[in-house]
C-alpha positions in Angstrom: 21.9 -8.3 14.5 19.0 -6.0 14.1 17.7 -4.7 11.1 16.5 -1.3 12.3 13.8 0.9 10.5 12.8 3.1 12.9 12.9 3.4 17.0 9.7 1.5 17.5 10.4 -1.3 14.9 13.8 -3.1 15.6 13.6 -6.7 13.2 16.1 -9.3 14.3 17.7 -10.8 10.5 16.9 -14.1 12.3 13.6 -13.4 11.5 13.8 -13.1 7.5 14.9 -15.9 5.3 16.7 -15.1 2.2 16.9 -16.8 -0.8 18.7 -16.3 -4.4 17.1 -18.1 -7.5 17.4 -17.4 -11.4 16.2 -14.3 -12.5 14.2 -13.3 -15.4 15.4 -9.7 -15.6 18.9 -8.0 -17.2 21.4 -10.0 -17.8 21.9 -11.7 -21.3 23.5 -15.2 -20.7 24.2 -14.3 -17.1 21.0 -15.0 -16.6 20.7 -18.5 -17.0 23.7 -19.0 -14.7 23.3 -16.7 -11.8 21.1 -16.9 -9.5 20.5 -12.9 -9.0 16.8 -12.6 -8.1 16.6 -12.0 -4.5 13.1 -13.5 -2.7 12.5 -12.4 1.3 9.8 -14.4 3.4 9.0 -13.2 6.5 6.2 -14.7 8.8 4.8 -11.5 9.8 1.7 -13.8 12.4 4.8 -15.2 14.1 6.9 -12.0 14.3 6.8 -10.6 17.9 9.1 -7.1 16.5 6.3 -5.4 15.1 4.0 -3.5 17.1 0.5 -4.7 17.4 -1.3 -1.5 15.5 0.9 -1.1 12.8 1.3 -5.3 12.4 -3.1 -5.2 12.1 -3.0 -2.4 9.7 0.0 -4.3 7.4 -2.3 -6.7 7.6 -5.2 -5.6 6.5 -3.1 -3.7 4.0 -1.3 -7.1 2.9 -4.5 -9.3 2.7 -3.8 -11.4 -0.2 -0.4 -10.8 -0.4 0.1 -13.0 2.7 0.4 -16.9 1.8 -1.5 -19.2 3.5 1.1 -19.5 6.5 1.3 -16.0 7.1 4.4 -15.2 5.2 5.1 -12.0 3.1 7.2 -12.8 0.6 9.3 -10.1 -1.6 11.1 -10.7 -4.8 13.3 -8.2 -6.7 15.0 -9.2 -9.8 15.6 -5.3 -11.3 19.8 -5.7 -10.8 22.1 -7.8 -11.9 23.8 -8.7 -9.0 22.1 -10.3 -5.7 23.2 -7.5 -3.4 21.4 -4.5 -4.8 18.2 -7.0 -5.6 18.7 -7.8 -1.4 18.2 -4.1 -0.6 15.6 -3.4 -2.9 13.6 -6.7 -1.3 14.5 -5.0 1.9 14.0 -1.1 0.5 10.4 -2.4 -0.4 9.5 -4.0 3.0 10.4 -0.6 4.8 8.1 1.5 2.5 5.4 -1.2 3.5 6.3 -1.1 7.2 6.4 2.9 7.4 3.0 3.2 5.6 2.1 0.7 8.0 3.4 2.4 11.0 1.6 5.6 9.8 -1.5 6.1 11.8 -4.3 7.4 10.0 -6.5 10.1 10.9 -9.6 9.9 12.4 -12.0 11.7 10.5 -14.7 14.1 12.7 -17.8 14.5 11.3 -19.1 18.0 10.3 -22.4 19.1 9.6 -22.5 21.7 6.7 -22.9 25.2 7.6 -26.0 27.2 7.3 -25.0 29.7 4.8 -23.5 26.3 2.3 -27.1 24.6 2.8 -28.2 28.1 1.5 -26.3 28.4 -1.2 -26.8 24.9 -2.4 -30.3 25.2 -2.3 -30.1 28.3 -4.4 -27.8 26.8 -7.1 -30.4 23.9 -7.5 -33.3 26.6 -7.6 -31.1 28.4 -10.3 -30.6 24.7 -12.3 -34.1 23.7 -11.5 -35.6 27.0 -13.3 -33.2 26.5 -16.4 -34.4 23.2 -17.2 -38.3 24.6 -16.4 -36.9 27.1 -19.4 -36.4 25.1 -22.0 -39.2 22.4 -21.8 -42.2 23.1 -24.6 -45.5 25.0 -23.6 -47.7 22.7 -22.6 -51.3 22.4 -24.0 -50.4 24.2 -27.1 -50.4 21.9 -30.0 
């Protein structure tokens, strides 16, 4: 079984390890004897799903997030029940992996225009002459 996020990235489940322990969120007394709060590890160095560009840009995205083995590891303890805190560990890893797979643009440099350099040397002239209006005379004490 796949879990699927979009046509270029296709995770098998294989891949993510899912866990259940105690959760410090809602829940009252259930708290202390349910183990709601859902944590996700995934070895995103081993993975071979992810392609290469997106997998260097989670990473350098990730950074510190990443423990020492390479795992990214997600916790969600906002429900009560395990399911819904499984797909919100699973809702957050998609909205890392789409910014991810979102390929930023390249910026082009641009030399300013004649007529901006103008103007901008006109505004400082302008600023320039009001500070030159308001210092003292000098040489008349």
């Amino acid at each position: 079984m796949f879990w699927t996020l979009s046509p270029e990235i296709r995770i098998p489940l294989s891949e993510f390890e899912l866990s259940y322990v105690r959760s410090s969120g809602p829940g009252g007394q259930n708290v202390n004897k349910v183990n709601s709060k859902a944590v996700l590890r995934w070895n995103l160095l081993k993975s071979p799903s992810l392609p290469i560009g997106a997998r260097t840009r989670l990473l350098a995205r990730l950074g510190p997030r990443l423990s020492a083995e390479g795992y990214l590891i997600i916790t969600s303890d906002r429900f009560r029940d395990q399911l819904r805190n499984r797909e919100d560990c699973f809702q957050k890893l998609s909205e890392l992996l789409l910014a991810a797979a979102e390929v930023p643009k390249l910026r082009k440099k641009v030399k300013p225009s004649k007529s901006s350099q103008r103007r901008l040397k006109e505004a400082k002239g302008r600023h320039s002459e009001k500070k030159l209006l308001r210092r003292s005379p000098r040489g008349s004490d």
